[in-house]
N, C-alpha and C positions, 0 to 999 in steps of 0.2 A: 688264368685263374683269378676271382673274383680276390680282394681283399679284403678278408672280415676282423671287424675291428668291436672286441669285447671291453667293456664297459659296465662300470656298475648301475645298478636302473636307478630314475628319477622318475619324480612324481610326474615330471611332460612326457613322460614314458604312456601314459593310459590309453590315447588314442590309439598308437601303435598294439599295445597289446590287446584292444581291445578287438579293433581288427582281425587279431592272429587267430585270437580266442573264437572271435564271430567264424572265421573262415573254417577252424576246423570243427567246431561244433555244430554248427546250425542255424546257432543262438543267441542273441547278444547279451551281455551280461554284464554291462559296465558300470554299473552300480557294487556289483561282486567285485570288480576288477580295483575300482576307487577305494572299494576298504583296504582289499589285500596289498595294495602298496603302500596306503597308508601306515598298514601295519610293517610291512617291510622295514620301512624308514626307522621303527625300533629296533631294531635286532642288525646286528653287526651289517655293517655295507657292504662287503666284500662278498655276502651271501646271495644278495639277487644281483642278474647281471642281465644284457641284453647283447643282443651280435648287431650290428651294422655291416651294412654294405651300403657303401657310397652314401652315408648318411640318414640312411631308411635302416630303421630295425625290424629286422627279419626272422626275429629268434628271441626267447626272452626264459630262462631259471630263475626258480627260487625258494632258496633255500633259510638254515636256520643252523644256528647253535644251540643244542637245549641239553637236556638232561632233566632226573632226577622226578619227571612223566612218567608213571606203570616203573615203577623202580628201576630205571635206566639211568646211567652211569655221566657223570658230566663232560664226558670226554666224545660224547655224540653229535652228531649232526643229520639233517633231516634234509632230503629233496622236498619240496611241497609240490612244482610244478616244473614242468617243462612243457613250452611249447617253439613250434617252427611254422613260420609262413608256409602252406603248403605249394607256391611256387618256388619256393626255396631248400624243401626238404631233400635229403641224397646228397646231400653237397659238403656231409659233415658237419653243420653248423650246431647241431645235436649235441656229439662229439665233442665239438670247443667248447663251447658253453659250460659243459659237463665236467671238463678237463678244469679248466680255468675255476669251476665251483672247486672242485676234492682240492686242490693245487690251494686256493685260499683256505676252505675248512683246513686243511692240514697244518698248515702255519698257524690257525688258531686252536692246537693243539687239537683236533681231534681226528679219533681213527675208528672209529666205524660209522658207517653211512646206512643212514633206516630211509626205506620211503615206500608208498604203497600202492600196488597196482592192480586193477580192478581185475581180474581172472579172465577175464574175457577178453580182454585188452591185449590182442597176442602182438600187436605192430610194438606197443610200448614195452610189454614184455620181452619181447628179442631186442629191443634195444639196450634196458637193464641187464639183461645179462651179455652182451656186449662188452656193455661196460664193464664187466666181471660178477655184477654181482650174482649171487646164491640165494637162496631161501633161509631165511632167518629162523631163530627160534621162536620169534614169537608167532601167536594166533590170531589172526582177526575175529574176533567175534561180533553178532548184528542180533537185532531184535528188532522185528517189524512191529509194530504197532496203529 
């Protein structure tokens, strides 16, 4: 068994994730990729993380503290993204990642976990619930225009 080693992400994190991102999407997006961790780096550190193996990151969350958004409570915390190398996926690394985020949110005080998944998205969806979670009360609402 491989030894993965979880870590909170840095800005030299991009390539790698940008990779994961191209890999499972299609599409490259590192422009998308360069804001979002920049933004990252505001919000508590212990929220986004990455998986290594052997030095190569093969896995990357990320998350948030927030509250007080659509009248939500300050004691919240938010998935934004999960992704896994897909030579690497089945291996648990999902899992860790996942663990190691609730495992930090929790120590910074918070207990319940929002995050959103496209309906159609059943591989992410059985993963979320996996991880336990249920259907919330809230509704997503959209307006095409």
């Amino acid at each position: 068994m491989e030894k993965i080693n979880i870590r909170v992400l840095t800005e030299s994190d991009l390539d790698a994730i940008v990779n994961i991102d191209t890999r499972v999407l299609g599409k490259t997006r590192r422009d998308y990729w360069k804001k979002k961790i920049e933004l990252s780096e505001t919000r508590p550190p212990m929220a986004s993380l990455v998986a290594e193996i052997d030095g190569k990151v093969v896995g990357f969350i990320l998350g948030d503290v927030s509250g007080w958004e659509f009248g939500v409570p300050d004691n919240i915390g938010w998935i934004d993204t999960i992704g896994v190398d897909p030579d690497y996926q089945n291996r648990g690394i999902g899992r860790l990642l996942f663990n190691e985020l609730i495992k930090n949110l929790n120590e910074a005080g918070v207990n319940t976990i929002y995050t959103l998944v496209d309906w159609n998205d059943w591989d992410l969806l059985q993963f979320f619930h996996a991880m336990g979670f249920t259907r919330g009360d809230m509704i997503n609402l959209e307006l095409k225009i």
